[in-house]
PyMOL Python script that loads the backbone (N, CA, C, O; Angstrom):
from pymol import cmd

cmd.read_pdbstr("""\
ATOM      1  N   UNK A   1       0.842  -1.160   0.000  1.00  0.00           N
ATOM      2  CA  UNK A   1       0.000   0.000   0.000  1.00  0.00           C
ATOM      3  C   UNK A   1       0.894   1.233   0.000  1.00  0.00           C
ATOM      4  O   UNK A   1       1.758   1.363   0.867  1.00  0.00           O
ATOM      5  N   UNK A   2       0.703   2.147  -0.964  1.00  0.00           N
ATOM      6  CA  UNK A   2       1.272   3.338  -0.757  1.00  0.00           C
ATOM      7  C   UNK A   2       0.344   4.430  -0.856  1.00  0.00           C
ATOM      8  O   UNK A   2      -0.810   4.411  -1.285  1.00  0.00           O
ATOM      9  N   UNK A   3       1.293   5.780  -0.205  1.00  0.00           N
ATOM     10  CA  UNK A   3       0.371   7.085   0.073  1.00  0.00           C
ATOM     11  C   UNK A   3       1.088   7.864   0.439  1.00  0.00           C
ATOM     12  O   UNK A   3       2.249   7.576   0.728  1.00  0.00           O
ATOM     13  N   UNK A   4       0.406   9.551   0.567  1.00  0.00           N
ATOM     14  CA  UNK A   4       0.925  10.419   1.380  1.00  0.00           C
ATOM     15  C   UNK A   4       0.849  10.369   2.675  1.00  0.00           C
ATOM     16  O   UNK A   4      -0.285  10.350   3.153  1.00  0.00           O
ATOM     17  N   UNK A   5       1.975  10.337   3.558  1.00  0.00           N
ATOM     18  CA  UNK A   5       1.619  10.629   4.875  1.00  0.00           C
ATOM     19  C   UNK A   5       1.642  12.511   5.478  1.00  0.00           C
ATOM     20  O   UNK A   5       2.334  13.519   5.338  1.00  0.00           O
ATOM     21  N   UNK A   6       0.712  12.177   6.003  1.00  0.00           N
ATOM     22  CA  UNK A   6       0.525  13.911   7.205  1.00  0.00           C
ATOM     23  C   UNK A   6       1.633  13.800   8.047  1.00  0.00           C
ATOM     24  O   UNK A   6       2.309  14.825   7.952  1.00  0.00           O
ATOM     25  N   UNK A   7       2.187  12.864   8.958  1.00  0.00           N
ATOM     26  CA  UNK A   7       3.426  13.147   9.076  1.00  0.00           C
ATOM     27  C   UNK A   7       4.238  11.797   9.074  1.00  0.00           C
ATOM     28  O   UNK A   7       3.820  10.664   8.835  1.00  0.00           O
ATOM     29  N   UNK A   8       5.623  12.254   9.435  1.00  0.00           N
ATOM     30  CA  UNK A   8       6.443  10.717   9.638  1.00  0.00           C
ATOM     31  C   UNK A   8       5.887  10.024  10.615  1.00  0.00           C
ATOM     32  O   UNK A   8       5.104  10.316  11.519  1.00  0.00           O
ATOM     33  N   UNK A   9       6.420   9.061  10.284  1.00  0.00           N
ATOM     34  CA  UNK A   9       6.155   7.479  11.774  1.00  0.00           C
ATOM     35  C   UNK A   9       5.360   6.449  10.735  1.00  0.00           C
ATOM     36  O   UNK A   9       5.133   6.474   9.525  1.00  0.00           O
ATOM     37  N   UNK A  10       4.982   5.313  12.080  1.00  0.00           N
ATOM     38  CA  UNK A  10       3.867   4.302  11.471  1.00  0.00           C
ATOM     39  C   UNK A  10       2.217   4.856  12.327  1.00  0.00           C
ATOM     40  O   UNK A  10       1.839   5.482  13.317  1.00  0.00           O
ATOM     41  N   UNK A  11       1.783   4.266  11.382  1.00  0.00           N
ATOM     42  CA  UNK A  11       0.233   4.332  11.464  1.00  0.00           C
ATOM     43  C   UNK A  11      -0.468   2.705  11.887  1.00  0.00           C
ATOM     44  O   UNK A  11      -0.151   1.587  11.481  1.00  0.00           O
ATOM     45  N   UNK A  12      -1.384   3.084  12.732  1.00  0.00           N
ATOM     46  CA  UNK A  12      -2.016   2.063  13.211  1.00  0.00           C
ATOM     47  C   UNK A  12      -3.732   2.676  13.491  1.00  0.00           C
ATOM     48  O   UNK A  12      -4.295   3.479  14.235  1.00  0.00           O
ATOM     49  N   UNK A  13      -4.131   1.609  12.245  1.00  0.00           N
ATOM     50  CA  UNK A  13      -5.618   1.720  12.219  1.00  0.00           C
ATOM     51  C   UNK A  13      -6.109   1.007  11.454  1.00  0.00           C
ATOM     52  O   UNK A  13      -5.456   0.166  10.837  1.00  0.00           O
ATOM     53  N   UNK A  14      -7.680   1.219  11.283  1.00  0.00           N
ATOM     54  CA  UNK A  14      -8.436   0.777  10.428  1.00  0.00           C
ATOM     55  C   UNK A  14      -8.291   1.024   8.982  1.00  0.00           C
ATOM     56  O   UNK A  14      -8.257   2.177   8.551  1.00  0.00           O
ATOM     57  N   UNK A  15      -8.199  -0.083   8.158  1.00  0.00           N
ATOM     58  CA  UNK A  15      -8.027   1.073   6.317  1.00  0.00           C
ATOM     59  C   UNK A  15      -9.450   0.391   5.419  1.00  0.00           C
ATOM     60  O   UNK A  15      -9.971  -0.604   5.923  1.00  0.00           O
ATOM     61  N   UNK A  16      -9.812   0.732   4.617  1.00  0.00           N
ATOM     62  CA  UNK A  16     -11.083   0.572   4.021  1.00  0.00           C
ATOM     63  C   UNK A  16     -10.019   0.476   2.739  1.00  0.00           C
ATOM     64  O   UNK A  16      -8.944   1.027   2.977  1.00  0.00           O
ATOM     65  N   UNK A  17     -10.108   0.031   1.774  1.00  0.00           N
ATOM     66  CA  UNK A  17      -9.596  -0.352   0.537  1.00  0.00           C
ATOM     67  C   UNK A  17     -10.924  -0.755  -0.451  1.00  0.00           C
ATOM     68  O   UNK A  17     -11.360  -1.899  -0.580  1.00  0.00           O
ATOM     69  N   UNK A  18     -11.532   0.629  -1.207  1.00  0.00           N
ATOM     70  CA  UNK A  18     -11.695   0.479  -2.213  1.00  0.00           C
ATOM     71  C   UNK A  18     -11.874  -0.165  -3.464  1.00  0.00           C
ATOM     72  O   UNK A  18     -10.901   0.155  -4.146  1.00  0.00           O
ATOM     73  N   UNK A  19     -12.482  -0.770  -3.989  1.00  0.00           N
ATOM     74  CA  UNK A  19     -12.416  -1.440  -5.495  1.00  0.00           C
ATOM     75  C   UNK A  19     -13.357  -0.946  -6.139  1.00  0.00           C
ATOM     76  O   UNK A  19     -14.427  -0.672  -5.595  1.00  0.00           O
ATOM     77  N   UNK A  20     -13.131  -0.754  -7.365  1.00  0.00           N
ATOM     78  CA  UNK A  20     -14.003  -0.317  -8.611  1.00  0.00           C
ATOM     79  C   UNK A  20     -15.144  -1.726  -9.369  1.00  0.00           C
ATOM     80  O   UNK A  20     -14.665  -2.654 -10.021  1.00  0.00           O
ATOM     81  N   UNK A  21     -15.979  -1.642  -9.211  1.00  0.00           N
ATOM     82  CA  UNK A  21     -17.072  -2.486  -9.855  1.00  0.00           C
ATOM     83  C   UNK A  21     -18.194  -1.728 -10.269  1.00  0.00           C
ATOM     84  O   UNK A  21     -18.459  -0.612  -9.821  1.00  0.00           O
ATOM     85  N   UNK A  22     -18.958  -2.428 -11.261  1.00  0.00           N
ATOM     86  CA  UNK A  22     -19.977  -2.134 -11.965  1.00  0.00           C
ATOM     87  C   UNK A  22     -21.013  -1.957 -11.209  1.00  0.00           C
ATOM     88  O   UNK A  22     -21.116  -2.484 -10.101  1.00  0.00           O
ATOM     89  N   UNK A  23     -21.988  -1.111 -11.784  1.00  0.00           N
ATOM     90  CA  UNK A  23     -23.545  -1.379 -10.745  1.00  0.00           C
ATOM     91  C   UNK A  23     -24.503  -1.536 -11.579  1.00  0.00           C
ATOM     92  O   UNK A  23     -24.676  -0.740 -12.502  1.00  0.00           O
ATOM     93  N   UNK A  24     -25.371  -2.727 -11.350  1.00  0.00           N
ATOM     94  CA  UNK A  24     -26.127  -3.111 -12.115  1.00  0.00           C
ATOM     95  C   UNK A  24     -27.366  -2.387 -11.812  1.00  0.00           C
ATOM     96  O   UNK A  24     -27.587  -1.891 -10.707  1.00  0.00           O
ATOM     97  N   UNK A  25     -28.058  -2.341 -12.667  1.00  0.00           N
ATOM     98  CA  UNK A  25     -29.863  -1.972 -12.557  1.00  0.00           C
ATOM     99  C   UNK A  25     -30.607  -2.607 -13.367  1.00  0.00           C
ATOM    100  O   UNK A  25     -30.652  -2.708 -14.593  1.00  0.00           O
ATOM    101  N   UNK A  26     -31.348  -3.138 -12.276  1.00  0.00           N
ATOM    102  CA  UNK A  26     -32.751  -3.706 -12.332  1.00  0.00           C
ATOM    103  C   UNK A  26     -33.695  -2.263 -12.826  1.00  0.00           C
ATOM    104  O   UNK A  26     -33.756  -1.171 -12.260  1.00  0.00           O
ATOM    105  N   UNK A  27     -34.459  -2.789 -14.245  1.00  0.00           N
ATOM    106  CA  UNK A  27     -35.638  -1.914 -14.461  1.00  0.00           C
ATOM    107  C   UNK A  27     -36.880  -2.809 -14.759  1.00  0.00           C
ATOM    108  O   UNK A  27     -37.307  -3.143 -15.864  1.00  0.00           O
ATOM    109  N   UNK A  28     -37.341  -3.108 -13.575  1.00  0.00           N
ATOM    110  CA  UNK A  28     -38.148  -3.754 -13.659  1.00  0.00           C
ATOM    111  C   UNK A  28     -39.618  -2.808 -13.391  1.00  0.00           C
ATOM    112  O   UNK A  28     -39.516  -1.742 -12.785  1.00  0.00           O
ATOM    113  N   UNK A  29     -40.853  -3.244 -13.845  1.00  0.00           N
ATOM    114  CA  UNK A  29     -42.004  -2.432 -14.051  1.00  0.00           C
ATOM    115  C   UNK A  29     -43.005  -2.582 -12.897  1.00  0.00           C
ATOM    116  O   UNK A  29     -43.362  -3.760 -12.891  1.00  0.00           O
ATOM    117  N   UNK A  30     -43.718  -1.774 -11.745  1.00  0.00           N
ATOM    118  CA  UNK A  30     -44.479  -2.358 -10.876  1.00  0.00           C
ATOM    119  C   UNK A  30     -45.833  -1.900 -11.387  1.00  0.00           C
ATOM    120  O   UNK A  30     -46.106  -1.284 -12.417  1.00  0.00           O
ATOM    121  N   UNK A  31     -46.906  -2.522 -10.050  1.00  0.00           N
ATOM    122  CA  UNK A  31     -47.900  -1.668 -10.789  1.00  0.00           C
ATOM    123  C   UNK A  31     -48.416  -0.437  -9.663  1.00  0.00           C
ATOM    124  O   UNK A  31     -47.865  -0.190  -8.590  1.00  0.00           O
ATOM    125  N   UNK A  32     -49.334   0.082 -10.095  1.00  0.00           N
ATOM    126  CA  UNK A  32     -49.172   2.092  -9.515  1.00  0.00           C
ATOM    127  C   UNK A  32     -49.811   1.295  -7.712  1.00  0.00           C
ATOM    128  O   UNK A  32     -49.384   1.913  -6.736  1.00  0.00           O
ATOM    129  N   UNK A  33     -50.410   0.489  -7.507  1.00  0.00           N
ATOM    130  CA  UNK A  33     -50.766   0.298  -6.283  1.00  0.00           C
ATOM    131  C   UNK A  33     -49.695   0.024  -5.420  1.00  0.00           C
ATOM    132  O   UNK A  33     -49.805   0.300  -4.225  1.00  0.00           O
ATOM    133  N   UNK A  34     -48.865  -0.386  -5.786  1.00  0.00           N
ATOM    134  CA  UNK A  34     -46.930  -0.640  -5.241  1.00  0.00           C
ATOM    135  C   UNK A  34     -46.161   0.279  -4.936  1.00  0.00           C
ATOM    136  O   UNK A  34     -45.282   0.193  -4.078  1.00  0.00           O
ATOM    137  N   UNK A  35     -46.439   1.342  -5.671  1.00  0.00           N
ATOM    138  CA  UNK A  35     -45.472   2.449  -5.560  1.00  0.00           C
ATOM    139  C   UNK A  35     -44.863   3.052  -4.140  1.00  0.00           C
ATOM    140  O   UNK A  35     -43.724   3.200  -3.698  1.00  0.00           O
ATOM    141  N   UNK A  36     -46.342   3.354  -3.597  1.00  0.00           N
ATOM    142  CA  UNK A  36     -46.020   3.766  -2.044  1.00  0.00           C
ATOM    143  C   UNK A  36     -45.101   2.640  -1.520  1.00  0.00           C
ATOM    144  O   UNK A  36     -43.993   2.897  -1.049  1.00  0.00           O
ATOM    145  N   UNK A  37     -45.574   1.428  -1.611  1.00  0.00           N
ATOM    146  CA  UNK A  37     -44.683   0.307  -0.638  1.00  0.00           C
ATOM    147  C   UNK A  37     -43.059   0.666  -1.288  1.00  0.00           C
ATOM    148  O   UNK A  37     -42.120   0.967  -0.551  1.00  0.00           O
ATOM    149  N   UNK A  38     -42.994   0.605  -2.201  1.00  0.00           N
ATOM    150  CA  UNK A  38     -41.720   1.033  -2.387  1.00  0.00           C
ATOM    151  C   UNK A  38     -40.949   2.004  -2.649  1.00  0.00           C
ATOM    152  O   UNK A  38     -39.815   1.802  -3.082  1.00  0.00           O
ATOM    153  N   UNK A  39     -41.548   3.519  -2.378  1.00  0.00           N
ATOM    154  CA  UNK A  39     -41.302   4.362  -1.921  1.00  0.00           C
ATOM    155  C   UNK A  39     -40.626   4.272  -0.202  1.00  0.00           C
ATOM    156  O   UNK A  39     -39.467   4.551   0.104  1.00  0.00           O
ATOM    157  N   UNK A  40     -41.648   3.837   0.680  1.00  0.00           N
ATOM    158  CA  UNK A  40     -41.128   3.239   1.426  1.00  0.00           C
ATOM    159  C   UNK A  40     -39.714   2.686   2.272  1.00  0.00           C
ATOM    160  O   UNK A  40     -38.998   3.013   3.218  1.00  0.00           O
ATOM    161  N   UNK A  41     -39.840   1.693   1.306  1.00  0.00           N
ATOM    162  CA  UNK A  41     -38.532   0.610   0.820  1.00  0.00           C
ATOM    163  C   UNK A  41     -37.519   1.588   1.039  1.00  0.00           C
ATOM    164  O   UNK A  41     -36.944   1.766   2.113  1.00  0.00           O
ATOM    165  N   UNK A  42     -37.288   2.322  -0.203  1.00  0.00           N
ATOM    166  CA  UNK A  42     -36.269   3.178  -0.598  1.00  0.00           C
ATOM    167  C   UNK A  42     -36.029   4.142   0.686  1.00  0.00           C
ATOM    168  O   UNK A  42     -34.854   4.324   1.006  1.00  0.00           O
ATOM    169  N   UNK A  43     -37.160   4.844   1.533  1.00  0.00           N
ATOM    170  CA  UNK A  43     -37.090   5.817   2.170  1.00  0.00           C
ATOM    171  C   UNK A  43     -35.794   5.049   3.756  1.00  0.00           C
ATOM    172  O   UNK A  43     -34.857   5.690   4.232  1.00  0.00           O
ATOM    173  N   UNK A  44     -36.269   3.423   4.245  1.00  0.00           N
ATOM    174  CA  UNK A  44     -35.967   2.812   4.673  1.00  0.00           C
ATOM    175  C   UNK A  44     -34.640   2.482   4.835  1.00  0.00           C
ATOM    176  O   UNK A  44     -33.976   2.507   5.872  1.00  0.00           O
ATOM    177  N   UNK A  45     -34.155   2.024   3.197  1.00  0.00           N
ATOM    178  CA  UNK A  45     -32.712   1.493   2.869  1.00  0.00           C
ATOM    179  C   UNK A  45     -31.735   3.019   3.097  1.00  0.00           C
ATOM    180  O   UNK A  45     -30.633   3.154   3.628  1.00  0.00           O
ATOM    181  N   UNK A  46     -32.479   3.851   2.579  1.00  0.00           N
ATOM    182  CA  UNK A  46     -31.536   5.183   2.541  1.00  0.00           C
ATOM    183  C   UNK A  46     -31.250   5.374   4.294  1.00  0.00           C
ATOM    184  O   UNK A  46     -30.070   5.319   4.640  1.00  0.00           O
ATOM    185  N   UNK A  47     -32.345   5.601   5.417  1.00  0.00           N
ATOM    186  CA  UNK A  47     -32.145   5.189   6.685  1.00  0.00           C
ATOM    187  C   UNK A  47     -31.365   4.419   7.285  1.00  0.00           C
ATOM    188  O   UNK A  47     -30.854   4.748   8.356  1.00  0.00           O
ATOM    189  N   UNK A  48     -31.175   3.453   6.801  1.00  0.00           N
ATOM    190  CA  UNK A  48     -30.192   2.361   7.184  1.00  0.00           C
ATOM    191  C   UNK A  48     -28.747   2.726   6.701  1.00  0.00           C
ATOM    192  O   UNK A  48     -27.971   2.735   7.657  1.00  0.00           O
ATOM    193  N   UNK A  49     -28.125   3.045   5.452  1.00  0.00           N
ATOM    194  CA  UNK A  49     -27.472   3.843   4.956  1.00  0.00           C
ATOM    195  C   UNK A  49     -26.451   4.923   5.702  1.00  0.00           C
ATOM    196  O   UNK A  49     -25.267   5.249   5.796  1.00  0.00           O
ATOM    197  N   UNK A  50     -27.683   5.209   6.124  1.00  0.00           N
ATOM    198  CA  UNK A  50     -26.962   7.038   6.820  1.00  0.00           C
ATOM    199  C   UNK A  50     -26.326   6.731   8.254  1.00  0.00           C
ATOM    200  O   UNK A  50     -25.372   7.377   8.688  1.00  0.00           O
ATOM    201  N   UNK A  51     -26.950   5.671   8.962  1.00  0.00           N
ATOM    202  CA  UNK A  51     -26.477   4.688  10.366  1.00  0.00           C
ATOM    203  C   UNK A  51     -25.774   3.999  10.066  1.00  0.00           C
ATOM    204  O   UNK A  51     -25.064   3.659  11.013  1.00  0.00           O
ATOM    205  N   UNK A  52     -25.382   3.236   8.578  1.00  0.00           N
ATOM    206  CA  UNK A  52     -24.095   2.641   8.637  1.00  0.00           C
ATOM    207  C   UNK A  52     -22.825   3.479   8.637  1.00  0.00           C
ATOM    208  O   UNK A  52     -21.823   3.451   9.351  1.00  0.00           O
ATOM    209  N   UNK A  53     -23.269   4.388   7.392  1.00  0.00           N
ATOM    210  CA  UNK A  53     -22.091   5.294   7.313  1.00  0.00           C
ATOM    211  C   UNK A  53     -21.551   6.635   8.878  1.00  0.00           C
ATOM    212  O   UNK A  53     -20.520   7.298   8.995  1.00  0.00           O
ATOM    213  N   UNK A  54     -22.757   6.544   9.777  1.00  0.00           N
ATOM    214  CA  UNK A  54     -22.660   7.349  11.383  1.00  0.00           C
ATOM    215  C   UNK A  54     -21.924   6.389  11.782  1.00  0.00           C
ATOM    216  O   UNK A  54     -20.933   6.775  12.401  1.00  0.00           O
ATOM    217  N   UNK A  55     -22.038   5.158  11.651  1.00  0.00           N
ATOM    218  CA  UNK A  55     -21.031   3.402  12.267  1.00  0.00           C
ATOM    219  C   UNK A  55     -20.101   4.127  11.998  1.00  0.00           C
ATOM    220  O   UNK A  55     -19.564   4.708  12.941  1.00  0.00           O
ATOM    221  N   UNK A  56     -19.533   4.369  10.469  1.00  0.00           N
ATOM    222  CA  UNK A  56     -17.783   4.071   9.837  1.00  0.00           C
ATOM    223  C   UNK A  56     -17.947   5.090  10.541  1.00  0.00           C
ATOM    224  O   UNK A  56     -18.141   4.818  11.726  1.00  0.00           O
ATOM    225  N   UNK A  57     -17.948   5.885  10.355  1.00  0.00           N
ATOM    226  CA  UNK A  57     -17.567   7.648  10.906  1.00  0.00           C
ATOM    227  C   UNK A  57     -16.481   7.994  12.487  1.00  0.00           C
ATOM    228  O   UNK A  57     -15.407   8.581  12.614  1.00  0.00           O
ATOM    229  N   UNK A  58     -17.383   7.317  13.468  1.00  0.00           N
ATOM    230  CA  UNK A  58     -17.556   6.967  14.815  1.00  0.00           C
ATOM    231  C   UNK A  58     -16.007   6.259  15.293  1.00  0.00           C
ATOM    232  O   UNK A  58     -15.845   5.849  16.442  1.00  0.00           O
TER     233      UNK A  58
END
""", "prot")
cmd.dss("prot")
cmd.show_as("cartoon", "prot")
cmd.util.cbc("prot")
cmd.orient("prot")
């Protein structure tokens, strides 16, 4: 692993390492009575999301 360091010495921590991959999408068609439920969904996953990333943060 290489990088800039902020200053001399060793470092001791956590490292997250990155990789580049594709993201697939699903376009799949619902019907209009669904929408809310998965409005929902989405409102949910994004929730969960924002508490994982408050986790890494922390």
């Amino acid at each position: 692993m290489e990088g800039i360091g902020a200053s001399p010495g060793i470092a001791v921590g956590k490292v997250l390492i990155k990789k580049d991959q594709a993201i697939e999408i699903d376009y799949d068609k619902i019907k209009e009575a669904e929408v809310e439920a998965e409005i929902e969904k989405l409102h949910s996953a994004l929730e969960k999301a924002k508490e994982s990333l408050k986790e890494l943060k922390a």
